[in-house]
Backbone bond lengths (Angstrom), bond angles and torsions (degrees), N, CA, C in turn:
res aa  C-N    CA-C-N  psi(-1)  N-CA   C-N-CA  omega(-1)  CA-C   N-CA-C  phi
1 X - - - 1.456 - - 1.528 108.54 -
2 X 1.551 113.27 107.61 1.571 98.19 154.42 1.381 143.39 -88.61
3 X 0.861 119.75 15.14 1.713 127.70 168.21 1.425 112.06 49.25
4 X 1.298 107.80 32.61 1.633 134.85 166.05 1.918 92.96 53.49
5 X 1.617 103.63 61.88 1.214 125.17 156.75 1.383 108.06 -29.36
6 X 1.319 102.76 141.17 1.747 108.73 171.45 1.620 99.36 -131.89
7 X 1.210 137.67 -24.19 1.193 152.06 -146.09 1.765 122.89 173.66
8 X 1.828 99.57 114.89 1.481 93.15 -174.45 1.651 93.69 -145.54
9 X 1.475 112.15 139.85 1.744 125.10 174.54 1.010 97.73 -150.99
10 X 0.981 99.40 137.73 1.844 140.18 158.89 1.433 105.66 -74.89
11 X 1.403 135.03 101.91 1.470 101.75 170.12 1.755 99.81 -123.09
12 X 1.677 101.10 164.51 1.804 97.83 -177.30 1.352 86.12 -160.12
13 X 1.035 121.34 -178.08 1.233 134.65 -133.65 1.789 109.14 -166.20
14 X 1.408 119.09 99.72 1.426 94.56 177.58 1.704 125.54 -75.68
15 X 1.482 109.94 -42.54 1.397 127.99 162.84 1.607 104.81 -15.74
16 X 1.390 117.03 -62.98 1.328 134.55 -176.61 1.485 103.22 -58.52
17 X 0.911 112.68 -73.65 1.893 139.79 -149.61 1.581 72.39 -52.64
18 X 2.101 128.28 -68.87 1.292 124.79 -159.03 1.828 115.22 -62.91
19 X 1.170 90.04 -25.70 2.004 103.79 170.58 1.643 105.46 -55.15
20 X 1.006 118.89 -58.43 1.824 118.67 -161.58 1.734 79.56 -86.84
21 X 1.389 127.82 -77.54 1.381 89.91 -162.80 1.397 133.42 -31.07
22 X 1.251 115.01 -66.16 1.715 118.19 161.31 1.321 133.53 -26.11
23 X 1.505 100.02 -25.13 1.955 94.24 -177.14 1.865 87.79 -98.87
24 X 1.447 114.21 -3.18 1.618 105.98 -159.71 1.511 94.47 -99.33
25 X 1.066 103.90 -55.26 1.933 95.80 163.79 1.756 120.41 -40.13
26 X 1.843 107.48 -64.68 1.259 94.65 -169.32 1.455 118.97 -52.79
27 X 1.356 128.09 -34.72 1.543 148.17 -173.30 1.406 92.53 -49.61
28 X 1.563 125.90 -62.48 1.468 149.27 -163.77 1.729 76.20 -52.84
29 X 1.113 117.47 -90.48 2.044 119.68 -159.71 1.391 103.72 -49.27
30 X 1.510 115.34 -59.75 1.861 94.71 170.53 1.522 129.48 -40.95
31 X 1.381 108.73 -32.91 1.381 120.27 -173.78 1.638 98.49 -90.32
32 X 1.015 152.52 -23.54 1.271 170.19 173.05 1.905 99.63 -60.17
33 X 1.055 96.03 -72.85 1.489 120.72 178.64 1.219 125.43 -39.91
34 X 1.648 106.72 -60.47 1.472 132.76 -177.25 1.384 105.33 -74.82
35 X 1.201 126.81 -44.89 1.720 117.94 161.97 1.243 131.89 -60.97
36 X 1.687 128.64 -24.09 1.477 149.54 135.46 1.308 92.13 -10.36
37 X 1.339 105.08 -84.30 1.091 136.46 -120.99 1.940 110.71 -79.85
38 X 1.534 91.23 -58.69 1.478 90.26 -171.06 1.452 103.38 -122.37
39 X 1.631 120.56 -9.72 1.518 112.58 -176.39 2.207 88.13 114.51
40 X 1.629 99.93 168.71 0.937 98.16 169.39 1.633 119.30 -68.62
41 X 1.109 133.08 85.56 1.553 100.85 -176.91 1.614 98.35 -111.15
42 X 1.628 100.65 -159.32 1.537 95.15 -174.15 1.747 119.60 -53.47
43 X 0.919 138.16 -41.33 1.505 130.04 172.46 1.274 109.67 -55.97
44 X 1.397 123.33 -30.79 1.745 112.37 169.33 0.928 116.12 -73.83
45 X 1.691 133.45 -6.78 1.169 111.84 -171.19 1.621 93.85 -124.50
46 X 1.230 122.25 9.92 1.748 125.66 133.21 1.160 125.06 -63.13
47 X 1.286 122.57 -45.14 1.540 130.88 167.20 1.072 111.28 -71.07
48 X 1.093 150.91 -23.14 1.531 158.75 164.93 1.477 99.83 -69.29
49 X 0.992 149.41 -33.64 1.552 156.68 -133.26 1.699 82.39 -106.21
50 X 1.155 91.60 -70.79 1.810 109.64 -153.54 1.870 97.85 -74.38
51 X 1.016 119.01 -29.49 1.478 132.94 169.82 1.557 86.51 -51.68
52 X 1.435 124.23 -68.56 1.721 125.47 -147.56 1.477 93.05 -76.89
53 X 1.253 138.61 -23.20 1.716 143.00 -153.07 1.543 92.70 -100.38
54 X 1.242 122.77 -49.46 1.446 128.30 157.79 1.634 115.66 -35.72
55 X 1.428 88.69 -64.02 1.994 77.98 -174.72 1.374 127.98 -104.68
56 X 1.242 108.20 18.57 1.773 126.57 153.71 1.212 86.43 -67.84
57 X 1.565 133.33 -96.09 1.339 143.84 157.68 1.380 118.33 38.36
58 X 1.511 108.53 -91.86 1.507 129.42 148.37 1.618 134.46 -31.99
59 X 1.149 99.69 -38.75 1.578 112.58 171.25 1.166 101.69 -101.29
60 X 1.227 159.13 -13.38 1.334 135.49 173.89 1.565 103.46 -127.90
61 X 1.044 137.69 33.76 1.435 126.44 165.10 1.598 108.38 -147.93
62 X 1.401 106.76 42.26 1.523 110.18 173.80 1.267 127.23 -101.66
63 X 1.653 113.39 -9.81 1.317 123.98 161.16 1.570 135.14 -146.73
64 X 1.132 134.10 113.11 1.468 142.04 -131.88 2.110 86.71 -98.07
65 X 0.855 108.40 115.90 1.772 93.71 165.91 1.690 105.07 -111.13
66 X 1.370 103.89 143.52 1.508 116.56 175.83 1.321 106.09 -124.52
67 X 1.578 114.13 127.38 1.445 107.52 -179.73 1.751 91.13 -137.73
68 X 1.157 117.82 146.74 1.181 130.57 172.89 1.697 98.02 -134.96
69 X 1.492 80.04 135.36 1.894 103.30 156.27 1.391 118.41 -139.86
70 X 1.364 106.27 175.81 1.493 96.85 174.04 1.114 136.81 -52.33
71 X 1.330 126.13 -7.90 1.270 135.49 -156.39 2.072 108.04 -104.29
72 X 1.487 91.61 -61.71 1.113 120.27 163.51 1.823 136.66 -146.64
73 X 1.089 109.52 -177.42 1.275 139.19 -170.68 1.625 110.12 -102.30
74 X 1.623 131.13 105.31 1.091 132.32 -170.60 1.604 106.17 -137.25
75 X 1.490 116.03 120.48 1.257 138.36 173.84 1.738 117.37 -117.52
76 X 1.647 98.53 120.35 1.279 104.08 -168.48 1.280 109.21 -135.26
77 X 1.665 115.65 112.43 1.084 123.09 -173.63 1.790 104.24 -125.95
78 X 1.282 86.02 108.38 1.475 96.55 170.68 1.519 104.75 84.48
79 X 1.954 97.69 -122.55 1.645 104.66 165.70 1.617 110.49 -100.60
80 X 1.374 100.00 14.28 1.701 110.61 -175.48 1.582 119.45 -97.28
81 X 1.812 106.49 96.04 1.460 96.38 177.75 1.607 123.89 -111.13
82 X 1.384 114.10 131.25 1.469 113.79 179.59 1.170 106.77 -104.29
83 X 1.680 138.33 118.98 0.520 122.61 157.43 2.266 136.77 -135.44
84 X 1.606 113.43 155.94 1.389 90.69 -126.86 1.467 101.29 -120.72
85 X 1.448 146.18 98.27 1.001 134.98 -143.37 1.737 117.52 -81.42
86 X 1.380 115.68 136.71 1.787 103.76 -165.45 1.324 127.82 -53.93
87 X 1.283 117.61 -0.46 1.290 130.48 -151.53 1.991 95.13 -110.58
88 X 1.039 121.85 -5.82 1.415 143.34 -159.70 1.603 95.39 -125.06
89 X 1.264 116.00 20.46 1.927 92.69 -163.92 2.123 73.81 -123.90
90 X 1.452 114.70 125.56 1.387 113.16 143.22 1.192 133.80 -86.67
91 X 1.482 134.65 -7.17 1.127 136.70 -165.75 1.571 88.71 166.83
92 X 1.891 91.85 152.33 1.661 118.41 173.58 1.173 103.46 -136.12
93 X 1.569 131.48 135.40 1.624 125.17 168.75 1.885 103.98 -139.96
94 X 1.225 105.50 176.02 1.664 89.48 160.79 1.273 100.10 -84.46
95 X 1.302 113.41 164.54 1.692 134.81 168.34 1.470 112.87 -85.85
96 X 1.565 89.27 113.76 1.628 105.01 164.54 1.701 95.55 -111.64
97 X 1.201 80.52 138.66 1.710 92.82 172.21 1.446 96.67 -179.27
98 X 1.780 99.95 147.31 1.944 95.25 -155.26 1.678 115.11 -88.61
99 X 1.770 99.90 158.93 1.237 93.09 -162.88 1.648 145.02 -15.10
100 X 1.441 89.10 -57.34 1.373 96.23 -158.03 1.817 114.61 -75.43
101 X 1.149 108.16 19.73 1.620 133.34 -167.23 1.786 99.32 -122.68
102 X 0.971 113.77 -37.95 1.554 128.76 175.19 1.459 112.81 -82.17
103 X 1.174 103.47 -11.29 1.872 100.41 167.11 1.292 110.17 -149.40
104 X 1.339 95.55 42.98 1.727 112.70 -174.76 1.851 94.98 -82.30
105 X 1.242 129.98 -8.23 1.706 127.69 174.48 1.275 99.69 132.81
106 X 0.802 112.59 146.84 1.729 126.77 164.02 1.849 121.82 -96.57
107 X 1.317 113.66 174.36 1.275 132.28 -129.03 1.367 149.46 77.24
108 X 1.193 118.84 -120.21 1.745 112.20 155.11 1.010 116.96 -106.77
109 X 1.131 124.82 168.83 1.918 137.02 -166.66 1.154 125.72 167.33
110 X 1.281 112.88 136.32 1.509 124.06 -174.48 1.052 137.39 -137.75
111 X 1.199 132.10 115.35 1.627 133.04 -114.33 2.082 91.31 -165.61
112 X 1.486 98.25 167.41 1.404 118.12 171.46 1.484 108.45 -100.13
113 X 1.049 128.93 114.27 1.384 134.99 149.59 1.215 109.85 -106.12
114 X 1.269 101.93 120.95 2.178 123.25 167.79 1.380 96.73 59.73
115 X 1.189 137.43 47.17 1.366 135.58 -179.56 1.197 114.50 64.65
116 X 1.400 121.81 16.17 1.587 109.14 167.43 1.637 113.68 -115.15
117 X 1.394 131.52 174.27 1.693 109.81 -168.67 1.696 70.47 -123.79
118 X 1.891 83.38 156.23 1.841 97.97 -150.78 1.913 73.61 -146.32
119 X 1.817 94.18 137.91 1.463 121.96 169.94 1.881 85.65 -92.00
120 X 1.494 114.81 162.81 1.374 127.54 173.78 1.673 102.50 178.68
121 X 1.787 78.67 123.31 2.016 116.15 173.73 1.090 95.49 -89.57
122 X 1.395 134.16 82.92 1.583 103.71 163.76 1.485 108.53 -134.73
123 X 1.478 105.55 159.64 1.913 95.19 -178.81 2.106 74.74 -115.99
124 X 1.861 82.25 179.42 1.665 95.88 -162.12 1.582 124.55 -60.27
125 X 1.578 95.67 -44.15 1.970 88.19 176.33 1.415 118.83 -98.50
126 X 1.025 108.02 22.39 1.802 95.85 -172.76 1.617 106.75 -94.46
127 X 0.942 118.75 169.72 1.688 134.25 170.23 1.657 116.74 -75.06
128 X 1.206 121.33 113.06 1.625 99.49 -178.96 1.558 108.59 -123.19
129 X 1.480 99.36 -179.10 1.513 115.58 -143.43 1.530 72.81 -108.33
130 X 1.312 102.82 167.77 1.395 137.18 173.40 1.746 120.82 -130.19
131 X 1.398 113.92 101.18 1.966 98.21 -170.87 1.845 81.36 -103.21
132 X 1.232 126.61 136.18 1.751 135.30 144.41 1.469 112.26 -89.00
133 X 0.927 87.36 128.44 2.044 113.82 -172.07 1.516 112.17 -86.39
134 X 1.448 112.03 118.00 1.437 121.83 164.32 1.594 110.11 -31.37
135 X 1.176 86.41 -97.89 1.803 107.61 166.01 1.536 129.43 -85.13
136 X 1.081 119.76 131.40 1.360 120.57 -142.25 1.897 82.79 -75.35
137 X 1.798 104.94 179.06 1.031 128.12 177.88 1.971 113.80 -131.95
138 X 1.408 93.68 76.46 1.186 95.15 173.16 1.547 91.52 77.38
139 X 1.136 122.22 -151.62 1.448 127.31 -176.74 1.918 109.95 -56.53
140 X 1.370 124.15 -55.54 1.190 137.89 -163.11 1.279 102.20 -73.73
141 X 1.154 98.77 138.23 1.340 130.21 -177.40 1.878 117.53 -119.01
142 X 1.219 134.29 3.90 0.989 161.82 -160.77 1.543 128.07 -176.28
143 X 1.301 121.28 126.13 1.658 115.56 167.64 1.416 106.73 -118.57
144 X 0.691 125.83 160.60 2.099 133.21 167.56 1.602 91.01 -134.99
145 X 1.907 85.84 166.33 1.381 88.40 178.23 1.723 83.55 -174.32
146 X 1.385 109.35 140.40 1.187 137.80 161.31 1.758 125.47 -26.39
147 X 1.283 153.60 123.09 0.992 120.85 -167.25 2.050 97.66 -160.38
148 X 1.137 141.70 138.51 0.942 119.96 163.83 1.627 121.11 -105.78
149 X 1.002 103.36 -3.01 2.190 108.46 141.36 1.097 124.01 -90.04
150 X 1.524 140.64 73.74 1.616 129.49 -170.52 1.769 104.85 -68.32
151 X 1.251 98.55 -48.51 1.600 118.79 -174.71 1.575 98.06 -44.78
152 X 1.051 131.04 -62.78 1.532 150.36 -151.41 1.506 103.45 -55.95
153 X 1.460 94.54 -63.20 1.666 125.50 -156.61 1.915 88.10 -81.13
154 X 0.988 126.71 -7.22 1.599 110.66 -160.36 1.552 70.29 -110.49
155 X 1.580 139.92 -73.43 0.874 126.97 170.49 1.504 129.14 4.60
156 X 1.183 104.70 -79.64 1.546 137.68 -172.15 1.508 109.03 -50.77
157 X 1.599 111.17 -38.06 1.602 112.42 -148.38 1.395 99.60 -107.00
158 X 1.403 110.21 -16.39 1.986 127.87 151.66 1.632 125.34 -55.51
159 X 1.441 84.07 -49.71 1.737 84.46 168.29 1.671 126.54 -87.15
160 X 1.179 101.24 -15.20 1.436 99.21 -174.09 1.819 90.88 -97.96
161 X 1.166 138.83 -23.62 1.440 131.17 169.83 1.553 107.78 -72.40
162 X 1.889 129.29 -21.66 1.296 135.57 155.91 1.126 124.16 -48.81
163 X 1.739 111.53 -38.82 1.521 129.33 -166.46 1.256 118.53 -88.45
164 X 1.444 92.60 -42.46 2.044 107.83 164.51 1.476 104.32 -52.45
165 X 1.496 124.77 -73.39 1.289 111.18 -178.78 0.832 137.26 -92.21
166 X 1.879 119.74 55.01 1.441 129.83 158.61 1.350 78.58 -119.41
167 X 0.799 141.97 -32.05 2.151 136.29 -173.55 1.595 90.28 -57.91
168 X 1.385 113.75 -66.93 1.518 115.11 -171.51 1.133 121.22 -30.12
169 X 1.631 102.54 -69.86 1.316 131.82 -163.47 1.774 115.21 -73.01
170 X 1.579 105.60 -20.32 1.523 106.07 139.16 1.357 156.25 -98.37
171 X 1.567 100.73 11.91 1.243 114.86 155.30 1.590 119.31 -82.92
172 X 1.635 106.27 -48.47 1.612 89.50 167.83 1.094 132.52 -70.34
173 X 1.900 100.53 2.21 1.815 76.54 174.14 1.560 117.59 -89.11
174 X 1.813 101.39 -7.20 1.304 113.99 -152.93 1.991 86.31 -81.08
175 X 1.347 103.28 -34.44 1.855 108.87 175.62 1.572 110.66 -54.85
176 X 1.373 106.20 -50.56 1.346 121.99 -172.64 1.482 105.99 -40.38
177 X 1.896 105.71 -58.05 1.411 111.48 -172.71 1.427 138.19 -56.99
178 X 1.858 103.62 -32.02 1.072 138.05 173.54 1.675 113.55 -69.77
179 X 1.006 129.13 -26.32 1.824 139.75 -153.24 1.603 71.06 -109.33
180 X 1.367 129.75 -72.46 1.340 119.87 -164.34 1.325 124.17 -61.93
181 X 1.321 115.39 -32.54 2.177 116.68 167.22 1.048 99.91 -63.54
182 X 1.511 131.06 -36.09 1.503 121.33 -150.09 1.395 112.76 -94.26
183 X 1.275 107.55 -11.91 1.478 117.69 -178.63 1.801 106.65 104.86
184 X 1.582 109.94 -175.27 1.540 117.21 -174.69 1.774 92.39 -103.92
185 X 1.588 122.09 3.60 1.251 125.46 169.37 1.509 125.12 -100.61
186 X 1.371 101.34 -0.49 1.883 115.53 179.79 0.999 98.74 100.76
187 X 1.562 114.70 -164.05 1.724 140.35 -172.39 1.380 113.10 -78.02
188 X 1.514 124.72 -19.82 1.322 133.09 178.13 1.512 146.79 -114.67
189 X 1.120 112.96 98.33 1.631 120.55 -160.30 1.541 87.26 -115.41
190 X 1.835 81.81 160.53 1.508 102.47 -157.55 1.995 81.25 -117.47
191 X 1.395 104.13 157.30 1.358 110.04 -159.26 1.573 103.96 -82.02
């Protein structure tokens, strides 16, 4: 089923993908080591911790999917889905936000930008999008997300939030017209 797709990426990241393997191996030999060594005790079961946080990590944040349709906005990372209906979107830009927040780690994260608290998909080098939310979502008020078309997808998520609200805005008028011929009593009068 495509759900009258307008826009779909896969994005991954090797930089990333080689980051969690590496901390998921070394964790694996510390944890390897430390049970050798002394038995499980508390440092094995730190290394065991960060070993398992490592390769959740690895297995679930190796590919970001973005699909937009007319309807909505759907981001699926891993077993993690956000998803964001067009009618809820006030604004899209790329994301500026300063360095050291932009390579603060990848996966999910949730953080304050400019006084608002912000969901974020992002792996380490890519460019990401910024959607601002009508009505908030639970706490967040903002999501970003990773993307290696920013241009495309900002494009895309302008016109189809254009298209949503001329659809809207001609159904209520088409309600409007109907409630008003029919009276403030409905479609049915008695003679």
């Amino acid at each position: 089923m495509n759900d009258n797709l307008l826009y779909h990426e896969r994005v991954t990241s090797n930089k990333t993908e080689a980051l969690f393997l590496a901390l998921t191996i070394l964790f694996l030999v510390l944890l390897v080591w430390r049970v050798s060594v002394e038995g499980l005790d508390v440092l094995g079961v730190v290394f065991s911790f960060f070993f398992g946080f490592f390769f959740f990590y690895s297995v679930n944040y190796r590919t970001l999917i973005i699909r937009l349709t007319p309807e909505y906005l759907k981001l699926t990372f891993g077993i993690f889905i956000w998803r964001v209906p067009l009618d809820n979107i006030e604004e899209c830009r790329l994301d500026e936000i300063p360095l050291l927040m932009r390579l603060g780690g990848a996966g999910i994260h949730f953080m304050f930008i400019r006084k608002r608290y912000r969901a974020s998909f992002n792996f380490l080098e890519h460019p990401r999008v910024v959607i601002a939310f009508k009505r908030k979502e639970g706490l967040v008020r903002d999501i970003s997300f990773s993307t290696r078309r920013p241009d495309d997808i900002l494009r895309l998520i302008q016109e189809a939030v254009s298209a949503n609200r001329a659809t809207q805005h001609s159904v209520h008028s088409v309600l409007a017209s109907l409630v008003g011929a029919s009276g403030p009593t409905g479609g049915i009068h008695s003679a």
